[in-house]
Phi, psi and omega in degrees: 000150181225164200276182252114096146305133163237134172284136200208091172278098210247049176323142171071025214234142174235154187312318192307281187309353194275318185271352178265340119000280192311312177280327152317293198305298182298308172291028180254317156335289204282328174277340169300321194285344196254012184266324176117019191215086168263158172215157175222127182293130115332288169166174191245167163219114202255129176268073222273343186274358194225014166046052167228136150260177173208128171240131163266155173227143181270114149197177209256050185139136193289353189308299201288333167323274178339295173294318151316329193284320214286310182290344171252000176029081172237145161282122165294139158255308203213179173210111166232167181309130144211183222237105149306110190268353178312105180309000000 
């Protein structure tokens, strides 16, 4: 399994929404991983002056990254390989 960043330009997003965002992805997660397609959400980091987030995922391709956002129809710009620097 590998780490996927997703990049997220999110104008206009209120904390309500941001954190209802967080819970579509993890549980969306969790029905990909109960699907036989795991992916596991990691956590997000949210920029409120430039309205971006970056959320990591664990899974075994950004495809299956991609498609959970899709299936949870939280909006992307992009999804790439990254390196978790986390002690």
């Amino acid at each position: 399994m590998s780490v996927y960043m997703v990049e997220r330009k999110l104008p206009g997003i209120s904390m309500e929404q941001l954190g209802a965002a967080q819970q579509a992805a993890i549980e969306t997660a969790r029905e990909f991983t109960a699907g036989g397609k795991p992916v596991t959400y990691i956590r997000s980091t949210y920029v409120p002056e430039e309205a971006r987030c970056m959320c990591l995922f664990e899974a075994q391709s950004a495809a299956d990254v991609e498609s959970l956002n899709r299936s949870a129809q939280i909006p992307f710009e992009r999804v790439v390989a990254a390196h978790d620097l986390t002690p």
